[in-house]
PyMOL Python script that loads the backbone (N, CA, C, O; Angstrom):
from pymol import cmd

cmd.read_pdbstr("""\
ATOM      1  N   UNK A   1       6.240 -14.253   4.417  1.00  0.00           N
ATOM      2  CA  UNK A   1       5.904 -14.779   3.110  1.00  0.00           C
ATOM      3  C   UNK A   1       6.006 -13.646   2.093  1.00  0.00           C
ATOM      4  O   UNK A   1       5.424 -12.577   2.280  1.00  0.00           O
ATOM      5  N   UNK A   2       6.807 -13.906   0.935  1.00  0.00           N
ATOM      6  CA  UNK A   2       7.010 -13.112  -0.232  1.00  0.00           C
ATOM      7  C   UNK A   2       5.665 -12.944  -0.779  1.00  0.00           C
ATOM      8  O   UNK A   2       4.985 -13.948  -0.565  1.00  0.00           O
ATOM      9  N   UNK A   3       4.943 -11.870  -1.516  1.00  0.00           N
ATOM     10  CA  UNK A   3       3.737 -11.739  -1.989  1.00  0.00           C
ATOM     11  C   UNK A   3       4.493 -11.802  -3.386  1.00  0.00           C
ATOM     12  O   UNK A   3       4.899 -10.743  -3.864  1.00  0.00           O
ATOM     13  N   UNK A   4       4.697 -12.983  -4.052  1.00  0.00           N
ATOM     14  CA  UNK A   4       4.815 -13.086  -5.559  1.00  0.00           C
ATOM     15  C   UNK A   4       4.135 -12.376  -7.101  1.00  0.00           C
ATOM     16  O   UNK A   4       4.548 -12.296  -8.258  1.00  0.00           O
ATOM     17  N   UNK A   5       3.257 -12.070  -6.591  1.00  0.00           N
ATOM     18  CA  UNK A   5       2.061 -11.819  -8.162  1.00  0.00           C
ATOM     19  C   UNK A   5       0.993 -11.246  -7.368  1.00  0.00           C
ATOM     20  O   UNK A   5       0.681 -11.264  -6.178  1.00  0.00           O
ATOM     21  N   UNK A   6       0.420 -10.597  -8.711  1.00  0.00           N
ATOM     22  CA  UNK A   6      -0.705  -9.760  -8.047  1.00  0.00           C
ATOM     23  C   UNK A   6      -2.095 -10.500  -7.804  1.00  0.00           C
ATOM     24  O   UNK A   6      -2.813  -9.846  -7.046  1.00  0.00           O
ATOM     25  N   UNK A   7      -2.522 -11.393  -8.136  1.00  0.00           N
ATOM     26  CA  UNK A   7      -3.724 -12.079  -7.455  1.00  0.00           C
ATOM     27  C   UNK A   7      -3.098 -12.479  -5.849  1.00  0.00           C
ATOM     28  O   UNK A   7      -3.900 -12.449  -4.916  1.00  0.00           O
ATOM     29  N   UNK A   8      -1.869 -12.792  -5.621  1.00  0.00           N
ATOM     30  CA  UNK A   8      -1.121 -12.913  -4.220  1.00  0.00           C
ATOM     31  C   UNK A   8      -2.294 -11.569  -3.936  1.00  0.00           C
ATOM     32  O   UNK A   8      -3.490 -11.464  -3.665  1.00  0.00           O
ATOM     33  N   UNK A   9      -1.097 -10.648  -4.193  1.00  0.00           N
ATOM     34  CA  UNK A   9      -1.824  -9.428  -3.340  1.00  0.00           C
ATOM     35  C   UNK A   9      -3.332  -9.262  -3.083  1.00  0.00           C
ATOM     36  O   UNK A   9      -3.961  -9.194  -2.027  1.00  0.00           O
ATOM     37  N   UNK A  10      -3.760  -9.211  -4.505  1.00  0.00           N
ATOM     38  CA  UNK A  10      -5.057  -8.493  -4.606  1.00  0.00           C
ATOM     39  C   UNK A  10      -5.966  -9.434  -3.363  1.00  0.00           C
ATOM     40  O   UNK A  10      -6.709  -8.914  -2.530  1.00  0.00           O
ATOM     41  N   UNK A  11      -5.748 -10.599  -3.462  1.00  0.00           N
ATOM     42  CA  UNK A  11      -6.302 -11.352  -2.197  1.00  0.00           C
ATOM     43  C   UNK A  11      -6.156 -11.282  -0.747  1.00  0.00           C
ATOM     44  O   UNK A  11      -6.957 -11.301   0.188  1.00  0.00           O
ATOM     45  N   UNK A  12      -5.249 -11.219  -0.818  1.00  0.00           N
ATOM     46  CA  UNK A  12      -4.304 -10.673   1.042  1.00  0.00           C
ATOM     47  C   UNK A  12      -4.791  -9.446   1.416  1.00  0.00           C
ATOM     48  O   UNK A  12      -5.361  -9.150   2.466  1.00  0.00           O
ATOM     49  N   UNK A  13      -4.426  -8.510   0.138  1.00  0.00           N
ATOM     50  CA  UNK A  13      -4.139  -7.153   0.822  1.00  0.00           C
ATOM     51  C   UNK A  13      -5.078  -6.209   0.185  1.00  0.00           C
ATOM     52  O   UNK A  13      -5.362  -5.461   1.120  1.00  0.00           O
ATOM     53  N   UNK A  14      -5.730  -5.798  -0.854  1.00  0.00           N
ATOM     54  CA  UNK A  14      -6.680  -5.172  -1.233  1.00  0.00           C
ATOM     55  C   UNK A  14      -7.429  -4.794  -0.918  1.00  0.00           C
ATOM     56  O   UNK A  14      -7.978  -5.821  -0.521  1.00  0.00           O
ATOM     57  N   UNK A  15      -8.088  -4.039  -0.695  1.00  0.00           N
ATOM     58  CA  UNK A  15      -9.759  -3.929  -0.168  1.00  0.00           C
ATOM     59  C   UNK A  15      -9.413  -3.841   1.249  1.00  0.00           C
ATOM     60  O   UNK A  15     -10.375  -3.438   1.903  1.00  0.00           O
ATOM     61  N   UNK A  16      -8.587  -4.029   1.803  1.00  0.00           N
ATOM     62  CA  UNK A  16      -8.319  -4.476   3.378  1.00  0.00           C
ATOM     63  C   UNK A  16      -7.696  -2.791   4.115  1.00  0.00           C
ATOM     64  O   UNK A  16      -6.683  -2.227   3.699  1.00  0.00           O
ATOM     65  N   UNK A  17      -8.534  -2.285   5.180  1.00  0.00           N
ATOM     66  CA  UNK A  17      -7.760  -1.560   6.038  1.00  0.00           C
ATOM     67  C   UNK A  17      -6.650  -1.780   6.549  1.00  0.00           C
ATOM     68  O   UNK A  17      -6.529  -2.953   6.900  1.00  0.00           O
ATOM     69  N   UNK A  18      -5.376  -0.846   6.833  1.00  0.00           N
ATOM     70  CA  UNK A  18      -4.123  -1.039   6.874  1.00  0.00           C
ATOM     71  C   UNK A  18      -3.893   0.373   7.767  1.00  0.00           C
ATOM     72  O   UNK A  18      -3.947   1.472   7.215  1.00  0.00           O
ATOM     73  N   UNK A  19      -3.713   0.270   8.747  1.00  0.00           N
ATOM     74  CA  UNK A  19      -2.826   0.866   9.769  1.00  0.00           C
ATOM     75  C   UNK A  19      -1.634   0.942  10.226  1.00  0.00           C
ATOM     76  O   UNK A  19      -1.010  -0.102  10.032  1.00  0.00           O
ATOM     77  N   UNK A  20      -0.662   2.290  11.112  1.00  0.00           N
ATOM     78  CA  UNK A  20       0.814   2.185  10.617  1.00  0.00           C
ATOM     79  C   UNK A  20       0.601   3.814  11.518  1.00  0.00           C
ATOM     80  O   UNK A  20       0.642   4.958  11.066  1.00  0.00           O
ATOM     81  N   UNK A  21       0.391   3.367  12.800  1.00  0.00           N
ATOM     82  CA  UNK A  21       0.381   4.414  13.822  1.00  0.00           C
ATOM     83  C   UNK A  21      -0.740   5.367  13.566  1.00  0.00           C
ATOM     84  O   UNK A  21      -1.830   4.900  13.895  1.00  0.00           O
ATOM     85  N   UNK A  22      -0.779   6.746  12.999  1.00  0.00           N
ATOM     86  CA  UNK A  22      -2.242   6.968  13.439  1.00  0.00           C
ATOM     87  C   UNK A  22      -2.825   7.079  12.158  1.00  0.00           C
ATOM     88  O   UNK A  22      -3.984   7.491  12.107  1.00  0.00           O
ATOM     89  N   UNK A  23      -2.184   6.762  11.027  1.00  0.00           N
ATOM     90  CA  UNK A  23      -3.009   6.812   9.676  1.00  0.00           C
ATOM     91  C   UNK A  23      -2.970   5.467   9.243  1.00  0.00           C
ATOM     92  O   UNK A  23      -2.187   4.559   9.523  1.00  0.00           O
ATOM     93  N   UNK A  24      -4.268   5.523   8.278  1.00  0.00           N
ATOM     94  CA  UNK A  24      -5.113   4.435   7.831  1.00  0.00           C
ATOM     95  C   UNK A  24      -4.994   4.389   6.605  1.00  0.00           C
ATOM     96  O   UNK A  24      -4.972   5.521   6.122  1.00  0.00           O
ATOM     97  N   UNK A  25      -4.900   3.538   5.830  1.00  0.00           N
ATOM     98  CA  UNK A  25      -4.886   3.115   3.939  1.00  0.00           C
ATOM     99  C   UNK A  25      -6.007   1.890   3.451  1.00  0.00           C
ATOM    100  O   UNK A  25      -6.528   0.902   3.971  1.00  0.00           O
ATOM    101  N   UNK A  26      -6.029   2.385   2.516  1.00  0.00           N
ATOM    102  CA  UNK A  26      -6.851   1.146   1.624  1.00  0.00           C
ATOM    103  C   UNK A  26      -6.402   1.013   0.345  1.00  0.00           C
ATOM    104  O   UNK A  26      -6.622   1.902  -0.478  1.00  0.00           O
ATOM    105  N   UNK A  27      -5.593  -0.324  -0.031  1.00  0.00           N
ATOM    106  CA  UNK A  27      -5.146  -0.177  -1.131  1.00  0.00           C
ATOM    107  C   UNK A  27      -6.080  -0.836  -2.163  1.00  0.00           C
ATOM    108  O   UNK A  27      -5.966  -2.044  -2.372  1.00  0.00           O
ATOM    109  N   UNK A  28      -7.062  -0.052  -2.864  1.00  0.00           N
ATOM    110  CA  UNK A  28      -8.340  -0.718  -3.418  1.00  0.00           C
ATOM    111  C   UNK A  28      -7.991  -1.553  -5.094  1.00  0.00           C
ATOM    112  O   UNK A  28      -7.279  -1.485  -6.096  1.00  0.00           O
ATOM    113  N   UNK A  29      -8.866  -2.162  -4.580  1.00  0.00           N
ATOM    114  CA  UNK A  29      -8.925  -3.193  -5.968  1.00  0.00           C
ATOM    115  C   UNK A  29      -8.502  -2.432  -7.424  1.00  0.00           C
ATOM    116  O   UNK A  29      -7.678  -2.753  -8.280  1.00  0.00           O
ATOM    117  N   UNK A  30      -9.585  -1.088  -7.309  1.00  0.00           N
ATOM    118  CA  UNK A  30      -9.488   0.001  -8.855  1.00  0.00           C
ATOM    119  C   UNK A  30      -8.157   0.051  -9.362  1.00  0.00           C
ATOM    120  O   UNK A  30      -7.937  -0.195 -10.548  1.00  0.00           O
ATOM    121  N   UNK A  31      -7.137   0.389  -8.457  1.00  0.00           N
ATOM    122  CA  UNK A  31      -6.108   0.869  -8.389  1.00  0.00           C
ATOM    123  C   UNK A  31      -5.675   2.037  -7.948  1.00  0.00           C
ATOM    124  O   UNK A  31      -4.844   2.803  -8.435  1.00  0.00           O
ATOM    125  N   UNK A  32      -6.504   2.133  -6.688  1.00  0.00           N
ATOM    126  CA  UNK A  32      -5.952   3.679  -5.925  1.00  0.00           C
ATOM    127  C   UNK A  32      -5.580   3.324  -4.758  1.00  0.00           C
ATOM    128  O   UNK A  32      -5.986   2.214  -4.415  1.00  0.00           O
ATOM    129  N   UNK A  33      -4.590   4.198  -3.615  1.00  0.00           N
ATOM    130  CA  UNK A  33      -4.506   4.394  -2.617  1.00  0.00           C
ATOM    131  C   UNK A  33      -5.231   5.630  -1.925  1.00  0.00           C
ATOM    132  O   UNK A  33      -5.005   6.834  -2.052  1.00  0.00           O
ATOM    133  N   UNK A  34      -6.445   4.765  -0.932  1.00  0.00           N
ATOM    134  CA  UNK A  34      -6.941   5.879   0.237  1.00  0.00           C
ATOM    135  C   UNK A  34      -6.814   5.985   1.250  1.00  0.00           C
ATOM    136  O   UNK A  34      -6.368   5.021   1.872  1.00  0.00           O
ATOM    137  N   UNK A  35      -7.129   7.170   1.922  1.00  0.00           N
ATOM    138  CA  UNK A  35      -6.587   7.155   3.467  1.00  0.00           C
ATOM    139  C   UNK A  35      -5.884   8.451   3.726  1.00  0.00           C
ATOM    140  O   UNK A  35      -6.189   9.418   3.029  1.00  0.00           O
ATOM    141  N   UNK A  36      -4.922   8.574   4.710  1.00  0.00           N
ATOM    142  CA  UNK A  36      -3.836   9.285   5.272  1.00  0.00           C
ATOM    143  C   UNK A  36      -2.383   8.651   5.542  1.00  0.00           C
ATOM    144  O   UNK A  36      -1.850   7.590   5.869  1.00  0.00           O
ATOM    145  N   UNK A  37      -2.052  10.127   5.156  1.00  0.00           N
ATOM    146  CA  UNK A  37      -0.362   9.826   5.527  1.00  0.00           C
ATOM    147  C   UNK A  37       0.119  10.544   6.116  1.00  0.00           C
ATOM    148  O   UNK A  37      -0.263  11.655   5.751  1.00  0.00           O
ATOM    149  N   UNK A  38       1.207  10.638   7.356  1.00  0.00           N
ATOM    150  CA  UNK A  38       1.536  11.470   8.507  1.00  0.00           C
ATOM    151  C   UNK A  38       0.301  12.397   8.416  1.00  0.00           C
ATOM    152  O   UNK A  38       0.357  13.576   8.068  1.00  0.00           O
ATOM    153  N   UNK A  39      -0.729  11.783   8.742  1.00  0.00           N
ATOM    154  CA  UNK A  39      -1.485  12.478   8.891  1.00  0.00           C
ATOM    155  C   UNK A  39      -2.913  13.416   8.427  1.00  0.00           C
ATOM    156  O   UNK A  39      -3.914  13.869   8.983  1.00  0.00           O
ATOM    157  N   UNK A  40      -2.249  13.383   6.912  1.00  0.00           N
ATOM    158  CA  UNK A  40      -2.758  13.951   5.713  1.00  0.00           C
ATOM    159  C   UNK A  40      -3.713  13.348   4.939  1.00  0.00           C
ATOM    160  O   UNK A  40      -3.485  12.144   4.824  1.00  0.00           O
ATOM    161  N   UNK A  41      -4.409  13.613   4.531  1.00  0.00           N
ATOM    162  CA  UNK A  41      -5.569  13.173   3.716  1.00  0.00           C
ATOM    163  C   UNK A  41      -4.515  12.898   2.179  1.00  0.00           C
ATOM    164  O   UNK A  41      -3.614  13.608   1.733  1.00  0.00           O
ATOM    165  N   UNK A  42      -5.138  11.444   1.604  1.00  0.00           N
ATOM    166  CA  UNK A  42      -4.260  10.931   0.260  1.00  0.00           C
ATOM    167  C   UNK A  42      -5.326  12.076  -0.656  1.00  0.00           C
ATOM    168  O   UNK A  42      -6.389  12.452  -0.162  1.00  0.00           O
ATOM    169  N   UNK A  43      -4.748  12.652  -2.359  1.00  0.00           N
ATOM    170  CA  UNK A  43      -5.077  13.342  -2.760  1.00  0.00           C
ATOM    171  C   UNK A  43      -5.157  12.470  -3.710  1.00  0.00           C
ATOM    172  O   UNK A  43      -6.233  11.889  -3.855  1.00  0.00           O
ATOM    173  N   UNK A  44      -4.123  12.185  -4.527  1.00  0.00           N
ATOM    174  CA  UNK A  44      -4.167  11.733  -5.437  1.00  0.00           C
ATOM    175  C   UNK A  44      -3.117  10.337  -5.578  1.00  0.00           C
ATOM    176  O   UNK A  44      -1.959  10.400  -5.166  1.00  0.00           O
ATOM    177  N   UNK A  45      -3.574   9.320  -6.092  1.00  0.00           N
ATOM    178  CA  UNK A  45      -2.855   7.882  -5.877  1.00  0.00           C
ATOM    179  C   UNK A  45      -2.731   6.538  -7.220  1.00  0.00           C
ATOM    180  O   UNK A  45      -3.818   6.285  -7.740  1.00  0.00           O
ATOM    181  N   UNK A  46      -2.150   6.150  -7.476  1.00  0.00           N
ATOM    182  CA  UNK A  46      -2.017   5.100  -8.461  1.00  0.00           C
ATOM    183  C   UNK A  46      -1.336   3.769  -8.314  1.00  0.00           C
ATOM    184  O   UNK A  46      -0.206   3.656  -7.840  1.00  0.00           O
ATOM    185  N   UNK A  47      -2.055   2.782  -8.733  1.00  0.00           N
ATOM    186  CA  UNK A  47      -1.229   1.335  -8.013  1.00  0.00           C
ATOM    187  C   UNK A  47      -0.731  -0.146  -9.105  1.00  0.00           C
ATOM    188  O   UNK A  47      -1.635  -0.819  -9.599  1.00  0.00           O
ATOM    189  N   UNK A  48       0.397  -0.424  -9.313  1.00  0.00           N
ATOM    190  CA  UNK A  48      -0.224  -1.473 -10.303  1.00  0.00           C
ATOM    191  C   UNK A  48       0.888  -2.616 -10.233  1.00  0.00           C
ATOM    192  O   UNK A  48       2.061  -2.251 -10.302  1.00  0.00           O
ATOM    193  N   UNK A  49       0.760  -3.217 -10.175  1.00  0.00           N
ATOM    194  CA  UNK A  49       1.513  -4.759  -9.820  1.00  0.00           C
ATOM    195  C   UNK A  49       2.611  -4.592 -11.717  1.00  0.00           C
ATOM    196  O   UNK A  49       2.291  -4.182 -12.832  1.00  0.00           O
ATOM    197  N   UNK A  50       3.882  -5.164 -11.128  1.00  0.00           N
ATOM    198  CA  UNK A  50       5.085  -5.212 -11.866  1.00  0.00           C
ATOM    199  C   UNK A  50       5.733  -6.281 -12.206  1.00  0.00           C
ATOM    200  O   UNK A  50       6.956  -6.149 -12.251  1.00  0.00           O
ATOM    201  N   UNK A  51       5.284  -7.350 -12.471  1.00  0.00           N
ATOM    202  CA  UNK A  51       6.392  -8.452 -12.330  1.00  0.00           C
ATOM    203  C   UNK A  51       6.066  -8.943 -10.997  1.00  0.00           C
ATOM    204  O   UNK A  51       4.901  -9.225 -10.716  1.00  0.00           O
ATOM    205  N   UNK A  52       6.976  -9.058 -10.192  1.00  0.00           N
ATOM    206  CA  UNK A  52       6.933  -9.362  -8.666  1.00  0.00           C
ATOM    207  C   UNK A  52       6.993  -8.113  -7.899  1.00  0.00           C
ATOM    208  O   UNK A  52       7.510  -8.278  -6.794  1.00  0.00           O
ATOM    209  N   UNK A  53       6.616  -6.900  -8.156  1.00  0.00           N
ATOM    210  CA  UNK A  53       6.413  -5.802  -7.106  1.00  0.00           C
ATOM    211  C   UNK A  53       5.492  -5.072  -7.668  1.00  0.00           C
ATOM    212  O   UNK A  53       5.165  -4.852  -8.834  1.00  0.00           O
ATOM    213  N   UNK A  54       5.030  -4.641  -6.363  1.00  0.00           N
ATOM    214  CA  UNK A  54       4.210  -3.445  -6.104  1.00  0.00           C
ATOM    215  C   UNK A  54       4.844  -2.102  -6.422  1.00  0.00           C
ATOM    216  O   UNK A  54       5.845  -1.693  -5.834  1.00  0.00           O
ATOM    217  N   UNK A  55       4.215  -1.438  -7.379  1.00  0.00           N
ATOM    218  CA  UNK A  55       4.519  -0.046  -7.911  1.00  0.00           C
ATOM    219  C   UNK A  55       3.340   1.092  -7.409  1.00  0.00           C
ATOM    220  O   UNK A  55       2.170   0.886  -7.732  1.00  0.00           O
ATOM    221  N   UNK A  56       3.634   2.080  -6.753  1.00  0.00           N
ATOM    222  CA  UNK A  56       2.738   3.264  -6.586  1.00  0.00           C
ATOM    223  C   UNK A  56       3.380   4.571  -6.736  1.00  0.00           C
ATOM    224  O   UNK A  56       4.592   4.778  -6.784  1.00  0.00           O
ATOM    225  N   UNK A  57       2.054   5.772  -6.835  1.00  0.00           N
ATOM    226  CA  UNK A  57       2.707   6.467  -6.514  1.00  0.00           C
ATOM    227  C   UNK A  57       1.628   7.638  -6.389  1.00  0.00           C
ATOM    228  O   UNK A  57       0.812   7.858  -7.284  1.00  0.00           O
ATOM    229  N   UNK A  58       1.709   8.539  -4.925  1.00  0.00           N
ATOM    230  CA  UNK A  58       0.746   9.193  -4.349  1.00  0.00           C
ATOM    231  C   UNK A  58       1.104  10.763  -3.974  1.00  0.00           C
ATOM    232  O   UNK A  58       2.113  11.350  -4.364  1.00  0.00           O
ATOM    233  N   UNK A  59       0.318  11.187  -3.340  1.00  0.00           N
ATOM    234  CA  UNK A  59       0.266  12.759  -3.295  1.00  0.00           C
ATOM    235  C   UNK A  59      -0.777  13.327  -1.930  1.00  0.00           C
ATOM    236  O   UNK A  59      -2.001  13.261  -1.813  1.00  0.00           O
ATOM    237  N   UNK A  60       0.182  13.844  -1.080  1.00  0.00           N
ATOM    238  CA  UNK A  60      -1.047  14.483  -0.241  1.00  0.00           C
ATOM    239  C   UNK A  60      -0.790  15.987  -0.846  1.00  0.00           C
ATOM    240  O   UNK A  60      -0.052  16.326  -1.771  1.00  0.00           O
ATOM    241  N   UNK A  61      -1.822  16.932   0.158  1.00  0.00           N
ATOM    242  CA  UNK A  61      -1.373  17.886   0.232  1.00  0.00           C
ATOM    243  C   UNK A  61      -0.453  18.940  -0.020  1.00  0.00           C
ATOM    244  O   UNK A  61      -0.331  19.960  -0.697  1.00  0.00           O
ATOM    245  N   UNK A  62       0.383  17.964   1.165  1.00  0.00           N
ATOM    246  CA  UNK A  62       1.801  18.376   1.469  1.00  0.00           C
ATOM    247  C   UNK A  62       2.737  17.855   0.943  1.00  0.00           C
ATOM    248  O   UNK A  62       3.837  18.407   0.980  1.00  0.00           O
ATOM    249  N   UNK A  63       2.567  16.762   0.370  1.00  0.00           N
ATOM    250  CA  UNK A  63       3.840  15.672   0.134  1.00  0.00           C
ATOM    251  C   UNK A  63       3.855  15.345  -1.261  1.00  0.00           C
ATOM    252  O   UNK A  63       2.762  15.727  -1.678  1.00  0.00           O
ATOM    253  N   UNK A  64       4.385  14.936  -2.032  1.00  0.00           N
ATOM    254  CA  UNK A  64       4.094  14.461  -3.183  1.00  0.00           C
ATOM    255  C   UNK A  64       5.689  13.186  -2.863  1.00  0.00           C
ATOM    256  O   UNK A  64       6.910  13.300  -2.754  1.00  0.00           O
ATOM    257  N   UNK A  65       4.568  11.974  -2.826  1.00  0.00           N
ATOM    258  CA  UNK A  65       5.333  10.425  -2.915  1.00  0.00           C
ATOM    259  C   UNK A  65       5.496  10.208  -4.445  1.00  0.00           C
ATOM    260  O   UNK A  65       4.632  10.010  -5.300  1.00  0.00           O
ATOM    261  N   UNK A  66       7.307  10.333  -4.583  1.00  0.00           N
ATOM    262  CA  UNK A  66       7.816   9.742  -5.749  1.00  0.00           C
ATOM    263  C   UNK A  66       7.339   8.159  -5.849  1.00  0.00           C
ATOM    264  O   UNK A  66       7.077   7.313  -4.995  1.00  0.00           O
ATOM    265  N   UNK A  67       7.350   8.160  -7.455  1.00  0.00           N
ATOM    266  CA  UNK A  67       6.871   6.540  -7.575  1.00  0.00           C
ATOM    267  C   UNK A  67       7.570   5.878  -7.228  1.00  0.00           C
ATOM    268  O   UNK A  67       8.705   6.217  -7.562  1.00  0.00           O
ATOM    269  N   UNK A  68       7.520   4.820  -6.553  1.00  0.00           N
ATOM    270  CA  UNK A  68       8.129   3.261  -6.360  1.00  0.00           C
ATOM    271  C   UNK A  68       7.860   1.800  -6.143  1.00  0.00           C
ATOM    272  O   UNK A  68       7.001   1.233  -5.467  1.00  0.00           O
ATOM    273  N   UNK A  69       8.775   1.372  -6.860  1.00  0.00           N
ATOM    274  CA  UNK A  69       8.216  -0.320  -7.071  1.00  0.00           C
ATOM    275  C   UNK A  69       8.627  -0.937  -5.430  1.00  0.00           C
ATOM    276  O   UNK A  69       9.791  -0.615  -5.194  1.00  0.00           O
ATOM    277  N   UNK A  70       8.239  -1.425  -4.696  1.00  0.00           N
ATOM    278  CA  UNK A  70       8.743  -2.415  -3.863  1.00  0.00           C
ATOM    279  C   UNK A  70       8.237  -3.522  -3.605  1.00  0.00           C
ATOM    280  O   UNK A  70       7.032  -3.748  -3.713  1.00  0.00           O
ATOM    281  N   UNK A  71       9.066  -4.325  -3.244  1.00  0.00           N
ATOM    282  CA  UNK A  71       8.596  -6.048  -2.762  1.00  0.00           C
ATOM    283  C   UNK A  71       7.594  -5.952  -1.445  1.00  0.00           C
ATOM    284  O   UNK A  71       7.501  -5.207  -0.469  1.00  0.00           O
ATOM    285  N   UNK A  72       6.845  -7.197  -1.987  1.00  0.00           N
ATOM    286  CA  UNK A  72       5.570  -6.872  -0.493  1.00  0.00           C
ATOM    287  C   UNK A  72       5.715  -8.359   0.104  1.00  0.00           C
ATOM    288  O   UNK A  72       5.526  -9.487  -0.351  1.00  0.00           O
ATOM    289  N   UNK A  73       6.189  -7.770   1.478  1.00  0.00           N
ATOM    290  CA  UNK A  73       6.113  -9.576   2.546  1.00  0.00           C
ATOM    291  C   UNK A  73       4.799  -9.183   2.666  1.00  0.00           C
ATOM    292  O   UNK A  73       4.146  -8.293   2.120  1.00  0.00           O
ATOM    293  N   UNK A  74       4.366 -10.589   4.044  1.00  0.00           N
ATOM    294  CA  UNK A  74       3.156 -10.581   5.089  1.00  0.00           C
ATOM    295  C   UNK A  74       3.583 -11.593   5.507  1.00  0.00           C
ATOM    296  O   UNK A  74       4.041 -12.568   4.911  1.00  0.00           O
ATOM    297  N   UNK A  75       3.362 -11.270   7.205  1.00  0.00           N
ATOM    298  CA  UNK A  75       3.530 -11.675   8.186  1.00  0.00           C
ATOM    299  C   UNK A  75       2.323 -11.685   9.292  1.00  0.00           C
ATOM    300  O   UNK A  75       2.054 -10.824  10.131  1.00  0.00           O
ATOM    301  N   UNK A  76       1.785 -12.738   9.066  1.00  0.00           N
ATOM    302  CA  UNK A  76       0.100 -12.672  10.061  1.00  0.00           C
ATOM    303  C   UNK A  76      -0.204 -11.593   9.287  1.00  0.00           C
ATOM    304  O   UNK A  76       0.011 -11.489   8.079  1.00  0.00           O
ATOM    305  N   UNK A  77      -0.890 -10.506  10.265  1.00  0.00           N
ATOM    306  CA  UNK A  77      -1.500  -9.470   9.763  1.00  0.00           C
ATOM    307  C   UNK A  77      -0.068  -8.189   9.186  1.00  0.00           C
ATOM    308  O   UNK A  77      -0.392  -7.268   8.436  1.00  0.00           O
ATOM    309  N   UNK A  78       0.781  -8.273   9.456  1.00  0.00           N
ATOM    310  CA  UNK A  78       2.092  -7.096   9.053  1.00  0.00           C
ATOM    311  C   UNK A  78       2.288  -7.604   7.644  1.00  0.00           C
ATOM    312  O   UNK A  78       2.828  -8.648   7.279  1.00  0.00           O
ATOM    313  N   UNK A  79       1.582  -6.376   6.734  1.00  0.00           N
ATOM    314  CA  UNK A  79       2.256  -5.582   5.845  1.00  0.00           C
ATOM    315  C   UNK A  79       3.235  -5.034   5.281  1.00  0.00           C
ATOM    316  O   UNK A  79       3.248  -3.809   5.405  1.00  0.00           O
ATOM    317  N   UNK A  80       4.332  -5.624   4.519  1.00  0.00           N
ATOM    318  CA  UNK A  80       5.537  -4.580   5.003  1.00  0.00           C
ATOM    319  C   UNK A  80       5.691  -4.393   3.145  1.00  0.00           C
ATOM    320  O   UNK A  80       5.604  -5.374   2.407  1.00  0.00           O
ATOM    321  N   UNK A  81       5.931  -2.931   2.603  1.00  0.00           N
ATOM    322  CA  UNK A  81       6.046  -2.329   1.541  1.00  0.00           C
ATOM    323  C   UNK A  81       7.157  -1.910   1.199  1.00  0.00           C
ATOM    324  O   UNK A  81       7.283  -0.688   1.123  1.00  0.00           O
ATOM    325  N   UNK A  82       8.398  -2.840   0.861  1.00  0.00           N
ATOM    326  CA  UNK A  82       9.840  -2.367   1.232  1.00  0.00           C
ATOM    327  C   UNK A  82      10.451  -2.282   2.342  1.00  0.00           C
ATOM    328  O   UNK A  82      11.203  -3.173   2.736  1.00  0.00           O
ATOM    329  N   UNK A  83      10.171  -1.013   3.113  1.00  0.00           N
ATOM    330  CA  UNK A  83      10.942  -1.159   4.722  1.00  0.00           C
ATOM    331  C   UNK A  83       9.722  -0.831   5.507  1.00  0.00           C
ATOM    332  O   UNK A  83       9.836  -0.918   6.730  1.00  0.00           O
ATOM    333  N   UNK A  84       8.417  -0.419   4.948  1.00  0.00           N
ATOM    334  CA  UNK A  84       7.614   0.067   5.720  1.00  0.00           C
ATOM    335  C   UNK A  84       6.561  -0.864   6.135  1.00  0.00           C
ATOM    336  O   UNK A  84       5.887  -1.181   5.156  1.00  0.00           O
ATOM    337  N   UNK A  85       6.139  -1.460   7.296  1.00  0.00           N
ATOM    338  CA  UNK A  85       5.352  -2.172   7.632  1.00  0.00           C
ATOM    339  C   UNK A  85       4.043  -1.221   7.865  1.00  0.00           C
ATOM    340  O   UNK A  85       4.217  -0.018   8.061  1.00  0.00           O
ATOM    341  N   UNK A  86       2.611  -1.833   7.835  1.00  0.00           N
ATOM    342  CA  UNK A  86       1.388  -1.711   8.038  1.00  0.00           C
ATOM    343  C   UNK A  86       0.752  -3.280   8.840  1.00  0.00           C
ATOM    344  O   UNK A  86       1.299  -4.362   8.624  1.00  0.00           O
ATOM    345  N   UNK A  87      -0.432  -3.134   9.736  1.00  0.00           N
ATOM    346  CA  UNK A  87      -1.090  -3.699  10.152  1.00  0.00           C
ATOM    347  C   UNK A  87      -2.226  -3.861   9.316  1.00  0.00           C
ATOM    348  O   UNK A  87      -2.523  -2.895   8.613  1.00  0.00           O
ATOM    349  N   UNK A  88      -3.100  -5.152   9.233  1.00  0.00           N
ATOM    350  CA  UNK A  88      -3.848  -5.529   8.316  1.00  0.00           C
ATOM    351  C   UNK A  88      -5.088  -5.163   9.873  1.00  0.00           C
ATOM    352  O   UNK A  88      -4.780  -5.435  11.033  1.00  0.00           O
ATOM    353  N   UNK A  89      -6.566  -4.455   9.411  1.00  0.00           N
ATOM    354  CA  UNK A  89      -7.322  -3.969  10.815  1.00  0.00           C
ATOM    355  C   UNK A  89      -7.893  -4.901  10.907  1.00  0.00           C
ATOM    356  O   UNK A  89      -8.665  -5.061  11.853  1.00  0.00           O
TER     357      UNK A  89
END
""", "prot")
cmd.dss("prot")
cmd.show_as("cartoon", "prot")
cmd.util.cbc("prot")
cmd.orient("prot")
């Protein structure tokens, strides 16, 4: 299922733990992303619905994630953020 609009999301997927091998996310209501990535503690994060996609854009440590808009399926509990799937916990 296509996640169309952001009350789609904010209902499905918000607030909700999200797993994706050994790191964990929360994409919170405020508009932040928390958690880890490969590993890493999220530093700094921003989130905001576009039309029909999901736009972020985050920062560990180590990494600094260029912004990007992508389309959000769901499938049962799978998450998928463009090409990247997550488990809903």
């Amino acid at each position: 299922m296509m996640i169309a609009n952001e009350q789609q999301f904010r209902d499905a997927v918000a607030d909700k733990p999200m797993v994706r091998g050994g790191d964990e996310i929360v994409v919170n209501a405020a508009g932040q992303i928390v958690g880890t990535l490969d590993g890493k503690a999220i530093t700094a994060s921003k989130w905001m619905w576009d039309g029909s996609t999901f736009c972020r854009a985050l920062q560990t440590a180590e990494r600094d994630f260029p912004s990007a808009c992508q389309n959000v399926t769901m499938d049962g509990r799978e998450v998928t953020f463009g090409q990247t799937t997550w488990t809903l916990k």
